[in-house]
N, C-alpha and C positions, 0 to 999 in steps of 0.2 A: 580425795582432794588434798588432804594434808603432807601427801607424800610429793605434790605439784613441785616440779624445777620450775615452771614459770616465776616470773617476777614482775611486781609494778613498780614505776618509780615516779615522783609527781616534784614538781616543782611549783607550789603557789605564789602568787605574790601581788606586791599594786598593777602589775603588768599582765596580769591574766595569771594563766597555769599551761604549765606543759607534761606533759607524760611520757613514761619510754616504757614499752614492754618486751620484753626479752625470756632468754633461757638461761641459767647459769652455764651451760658447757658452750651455746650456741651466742651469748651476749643478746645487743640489741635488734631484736628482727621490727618493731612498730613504733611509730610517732603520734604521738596527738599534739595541738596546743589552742589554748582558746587566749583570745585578746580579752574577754571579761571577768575583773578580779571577784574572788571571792566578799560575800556584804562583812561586815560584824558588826555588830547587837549585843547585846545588854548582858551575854555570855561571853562575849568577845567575836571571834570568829562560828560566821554562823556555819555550824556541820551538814547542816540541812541543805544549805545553799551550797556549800562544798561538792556535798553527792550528786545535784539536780549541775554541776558543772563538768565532775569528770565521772561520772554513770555511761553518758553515751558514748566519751570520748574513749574509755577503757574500753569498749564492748567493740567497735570499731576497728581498734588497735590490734586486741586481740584475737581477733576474725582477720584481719590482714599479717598478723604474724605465725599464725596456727598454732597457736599455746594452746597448750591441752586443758594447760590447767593452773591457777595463779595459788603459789603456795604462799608468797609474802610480799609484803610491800612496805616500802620504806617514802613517808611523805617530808618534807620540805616545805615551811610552810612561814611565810614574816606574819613578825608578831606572835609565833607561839608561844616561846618564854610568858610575855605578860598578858595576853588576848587569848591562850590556851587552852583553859578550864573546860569549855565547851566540846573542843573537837575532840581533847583527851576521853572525855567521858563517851563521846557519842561515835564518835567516829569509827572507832575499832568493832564494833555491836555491826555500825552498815556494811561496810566493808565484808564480813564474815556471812550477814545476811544476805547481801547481793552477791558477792564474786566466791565465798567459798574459803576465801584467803583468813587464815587463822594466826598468823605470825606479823604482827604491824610494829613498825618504830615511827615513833615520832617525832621529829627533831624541829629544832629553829631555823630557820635561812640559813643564819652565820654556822650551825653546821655540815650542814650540805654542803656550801661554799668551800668552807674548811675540806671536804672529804673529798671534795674533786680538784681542790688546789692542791693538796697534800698527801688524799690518800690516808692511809696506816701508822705515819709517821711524825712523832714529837714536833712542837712546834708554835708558830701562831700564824694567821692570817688575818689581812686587812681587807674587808668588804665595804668597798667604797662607791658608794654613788650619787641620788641624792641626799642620802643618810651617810652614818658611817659607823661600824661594830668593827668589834676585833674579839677574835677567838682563840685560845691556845689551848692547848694542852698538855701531860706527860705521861697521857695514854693510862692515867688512872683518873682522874678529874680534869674537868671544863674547867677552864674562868675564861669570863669574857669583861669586857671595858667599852663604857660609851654605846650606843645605840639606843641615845637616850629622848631622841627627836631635836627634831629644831629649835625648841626653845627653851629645852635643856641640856644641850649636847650637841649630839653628832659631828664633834670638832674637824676641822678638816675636809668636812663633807664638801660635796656642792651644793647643799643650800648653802651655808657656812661661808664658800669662798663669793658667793656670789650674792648673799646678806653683805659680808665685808668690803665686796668691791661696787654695792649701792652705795653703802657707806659714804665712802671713799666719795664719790659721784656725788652726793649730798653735801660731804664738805667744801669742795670745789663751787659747786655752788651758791651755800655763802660765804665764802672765801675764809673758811675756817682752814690751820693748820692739817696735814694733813690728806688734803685732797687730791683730787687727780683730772684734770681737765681732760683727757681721752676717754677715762672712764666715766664722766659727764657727757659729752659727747655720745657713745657707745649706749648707755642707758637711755638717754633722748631719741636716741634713732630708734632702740627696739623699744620703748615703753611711751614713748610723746614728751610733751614737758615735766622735768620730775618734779614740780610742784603740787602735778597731780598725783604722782603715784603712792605717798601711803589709803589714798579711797580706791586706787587700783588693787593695791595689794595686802591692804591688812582684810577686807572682809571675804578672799579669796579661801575656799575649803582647800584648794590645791595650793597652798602658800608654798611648802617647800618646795615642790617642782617648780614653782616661779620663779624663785630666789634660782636655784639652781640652771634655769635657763639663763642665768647671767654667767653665771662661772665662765663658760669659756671666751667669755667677753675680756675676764680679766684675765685668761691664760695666754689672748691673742692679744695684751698690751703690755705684758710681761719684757718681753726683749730690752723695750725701752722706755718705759715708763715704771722707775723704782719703786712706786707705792704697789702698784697692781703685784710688783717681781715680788715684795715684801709679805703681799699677804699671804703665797704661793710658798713664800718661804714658813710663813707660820701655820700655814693648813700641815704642810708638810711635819713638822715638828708635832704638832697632835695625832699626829697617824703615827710617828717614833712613839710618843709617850702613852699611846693607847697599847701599840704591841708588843713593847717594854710590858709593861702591866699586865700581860696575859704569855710572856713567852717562856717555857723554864730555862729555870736559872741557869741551869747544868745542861750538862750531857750534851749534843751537837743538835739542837735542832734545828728546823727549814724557817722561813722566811718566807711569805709569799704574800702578790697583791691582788684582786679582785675585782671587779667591779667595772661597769659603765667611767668612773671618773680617771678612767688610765687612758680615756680616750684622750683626754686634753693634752697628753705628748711630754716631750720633755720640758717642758716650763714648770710641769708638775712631779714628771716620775724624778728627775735629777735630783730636785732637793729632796726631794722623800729616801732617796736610795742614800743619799749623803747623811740624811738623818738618823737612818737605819743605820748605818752605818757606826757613826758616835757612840748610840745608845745600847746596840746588840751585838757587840762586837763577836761574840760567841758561835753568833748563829749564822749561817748560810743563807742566804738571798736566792732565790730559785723563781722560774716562774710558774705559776700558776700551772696545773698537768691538765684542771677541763673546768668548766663552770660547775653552779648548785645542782644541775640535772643529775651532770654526770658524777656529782655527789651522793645524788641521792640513790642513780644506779650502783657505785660501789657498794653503798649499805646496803641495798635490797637483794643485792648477791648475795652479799657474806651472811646476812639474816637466811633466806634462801638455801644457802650454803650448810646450815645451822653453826656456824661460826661469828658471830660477830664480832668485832676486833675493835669499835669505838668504844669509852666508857660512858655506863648508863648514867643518865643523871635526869630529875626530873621533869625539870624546865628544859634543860636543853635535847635533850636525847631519850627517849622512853620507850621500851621493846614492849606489848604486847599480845600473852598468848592465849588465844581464844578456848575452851574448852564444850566442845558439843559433846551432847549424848552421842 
């Protein structure tokens, strides 16, 4: 089993999990994906709940792809950096007990995202959705910027632009400087009267999704309403000054965006790309080559592979290898 080309690759997150299993000479031959995310507990991310989500989804996969055999896997997982502790410790022990597999990395979201936006290559990437992280590299060390939740960060995000453009909606309504009478409007029609809504929205578990299901309210007032354009412009400048802050200084590296928040179009990629622009003048602008999956299938090849080409690091990236009798 140790000699296995197969490979697993896992994307976790608030969205469920997905899988891809393959061969390194052959790529991806299996899919899985489940819509239910993984719990976390008082370790952070429960490992126990991890394995009871993708146990059967692997075994499935694997039986429809005809892997002989899984030599390594590379998971992808939000909130590993600081929610971690648990699955680092637990995870690689089941993994080796159920499937056999003895070569595991373990990395954050933001670098999965990273290895499918960019691949092998110097750089930074912006993972934008309703959060928002930034990760670069120089191919010997991580740093990352921001992904720090919503109510200490994730500048730029879409909760962020769509806290900002409630805002905005609440000044209008008492005629404070400021405001924006569409975006009063817009927030009335998807929310009721906003007099009611901090009892709608402060005791909400899913606060940032909520905030964030405004965002595209302020992206579709953008054209012509300057407050909404203004705050589109200052989301935009915290996504420059997050990947300013992770991109090297030197040498030619990539540029890349990611995330659900590129749906909102050009109201939002222009000023971003104009910021990027300012701040990175060095660096190439490129777009994204695949999501976190297909992130986390390049690692679980090149692990697979016995090459791995990311640099280890503990929190963000962490190879483990199993030793049986």
């Amino acid at each position: 089993m140790t000699d296995a080309a197969g490979f697993l690759a896992v994307d976790s997150g608030g969205s469920g999990m997905r899988i891809a299993v393959g061969t390194v000479d052959g790529g991806v031959r299996g899919r899985r994906e489940s819509r239910e995310p993984v719990r976390t507990g008082e370790r952070g991310i429960d490992a126990g709940h991890f394995m009871e989500r993708l146990a059967p989804m692997v075994r499935e996969a694997v039986a429809e792809a005809g892997v002989a055999g899984l030599g390594a896997v590379a998971v992808g997982a939000a909130g590993l950096a600081s929610l971690g502790d648990g699955l680092r410790a637990e995870l690689p022990t089941a993994l080796e007990r159920e499937f056999g597999i003895r070569r595991v990395a373990l990395a954050a979201d933001a670098v999965t995202a990273y290895a499918g936006a960019l691949g092998n290559r110097p750089g930074a990437v912006i993972a934008a959705g309703t959060g928002l992280i930034a990760v670069g590299t120089d191919l010997t060390r991580w740093r990352r910027a921001d992904g720090w939740g919503h109510l200490l960060g994730d500048c730029g995000s879409g909760a962020w632009i769509g806290r900002a453009g409630l805002e905005a909606a609440m000044r209008a309504h008492d005629g404070r400087a400021g405001g924006s009478a569409e975006l009063l409007a817009r927030a009335e029609e998807l929310f009721g009267p906003v007099r009611g809504l901090p009892g709608k929205l402060y005791p909400r578990p899913d606060r940032p999704a909520v905030l964030a299901s405004f965002a595209p309210q302020v992206a579709a007032c953008a054209d012509g309403d300057p407050v909404a354009a203004d705050i589109l412009r200052a989301a935009a400048r915290h996504m420059a000054d997050s990947a300013a802050a992770v991109c090297p200084a030197s040498g030619e590296p990539q540029v890349a965006l990611t995330g659900g928040l590129l749906n909102m179009g050009a109201a939002l990629v222009v000023p971003v790309e104009e910021e990027l622009s300012k701040r990175l003048p060095h660096a190439q602008r490129v777009p994204a080559a695949g999501d976190p999956l297909e992130g986390a299938v390049r690692i679980a090849t090149d692990l697979a592979a016995g090459a791995p080409t990311l640099p280890s690091d503990e929190a963000m990236l962490c190879v483990v290898t199993g030793h049986r009798d």
